[in-house]
C-alpha positions, 0 to 999 in steps of 0.5 A: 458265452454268457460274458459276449452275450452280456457284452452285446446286450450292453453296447445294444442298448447304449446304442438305443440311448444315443440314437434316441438322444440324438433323435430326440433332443428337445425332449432329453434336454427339457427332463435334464433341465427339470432334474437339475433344477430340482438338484441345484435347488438350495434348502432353506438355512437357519441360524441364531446366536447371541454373544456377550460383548462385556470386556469387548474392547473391538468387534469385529464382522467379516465375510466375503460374499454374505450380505450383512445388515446391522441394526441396534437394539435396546438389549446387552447382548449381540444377536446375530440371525444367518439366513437363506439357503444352501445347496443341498446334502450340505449340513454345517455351522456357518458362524463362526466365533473367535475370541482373542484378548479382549476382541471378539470376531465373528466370521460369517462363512459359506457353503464348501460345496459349489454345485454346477451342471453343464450339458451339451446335447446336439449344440444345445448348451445348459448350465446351471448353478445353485441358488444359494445365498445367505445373509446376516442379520446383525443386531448390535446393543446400543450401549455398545460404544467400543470399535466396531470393524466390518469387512467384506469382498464381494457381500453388501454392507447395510447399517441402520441406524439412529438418528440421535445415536452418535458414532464415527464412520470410516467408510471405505470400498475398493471398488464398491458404492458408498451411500450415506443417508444418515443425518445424525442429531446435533449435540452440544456436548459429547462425551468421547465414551459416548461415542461409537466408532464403526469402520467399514471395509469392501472390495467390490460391496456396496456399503450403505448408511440410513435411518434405521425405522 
């Protein structure tokens, strides 16, 4: 008796919910759209490392959605600096290093988790997805004269660099905007070791060279 009368209580109150949904669907429909702002709202991320490039012969950079911007500096050391947010309740590590031989090949990685909310009360649709994003800030030795090979799918590809500095650049983009603003110094005489040799590789990122400041 106590099981029917539960029963009623249950399909009673439901039936309460669905009316004032039905009556009332601005306003469910604003609160939904509240809560899942809230929910799909990413968290900020934070990553640094440092990586030694002695007996490096090749570096390789790789992801498919990160944006990556790559700059020189006057240290001996790779730095590498991951951004930006990710969705929440996910905790993780999102570089990753791989050593091979004499090649040393870092992934930037994304978040597994892909939140996203759809909703349809009375013909009025949401959806929504979270905001996050990350980006790669990578800070490359001047002295580091080896190869140096950049890929990404959908991810932007920026360097910034030297005038007087002195590299070969093999741009190449599927589909992507190649923009090349750098005009580097004229030299009489080069030596090949002093010589740089980056090569970059996209899908649909745009690659972009300038100055660095």
């Amino acid at each position: 008796m106590a099981a029917v009368a539960l029963f009623f209580i249950l399909a009673g109150s439901l039936m309460l919910l669905m009316g004032y949904v039905f009556n009332n669907p601005g306003t469910v429909f604003n609160a939904f759209n509240s809560v899942a702002d809230r929910f799909l709202q990413g968290e900020a991320h934070e990553e640094n490392e440092e990586f030694f490039l002695q007996g490096m012969d090749e570096l390789q950079l790789s992801s498919r959605r990160v944006e990556m911007e790559v700059r020189t500096y006057k240290g001996s050391t790779l730095k590498v600096r991951l951004s930006g947010k990710v969705p929440r309740f996910e905790e993780g590590k999102y570089i990753l290093q791989t050593t091979e031989k004499n090649r040393l090949q870092i992934t930037f990685l994304e978040p597994l988790a892909s939140h996203w909310i759809h909703m349809n009360v009375n013909g009025q649709e949401l959806s929504k997805t979270t905001d996050s994003q990350l980006k790669a800030e990578i800070y490359l030795p001047e002295s580091y004269k080896n190869q140096i090979s950049i890929e990404s799918q959908e991810g932007a590809v920026t360097l910034h660099l030297p005038k007087d500095a002195l590299y070969e650049m093999d741009l190449q983009s599927v589909q992507g905007a190649i923009s090349n603003n750098l005009e580097q110094a004229a030299s009489e005489k080069v030596e090949p070791q002093n010589v740089g040799h980056i090569q970059v590789r996209t899908t649909v990122g745009p690659i972009t060279v300038q100055p660095q400041e």
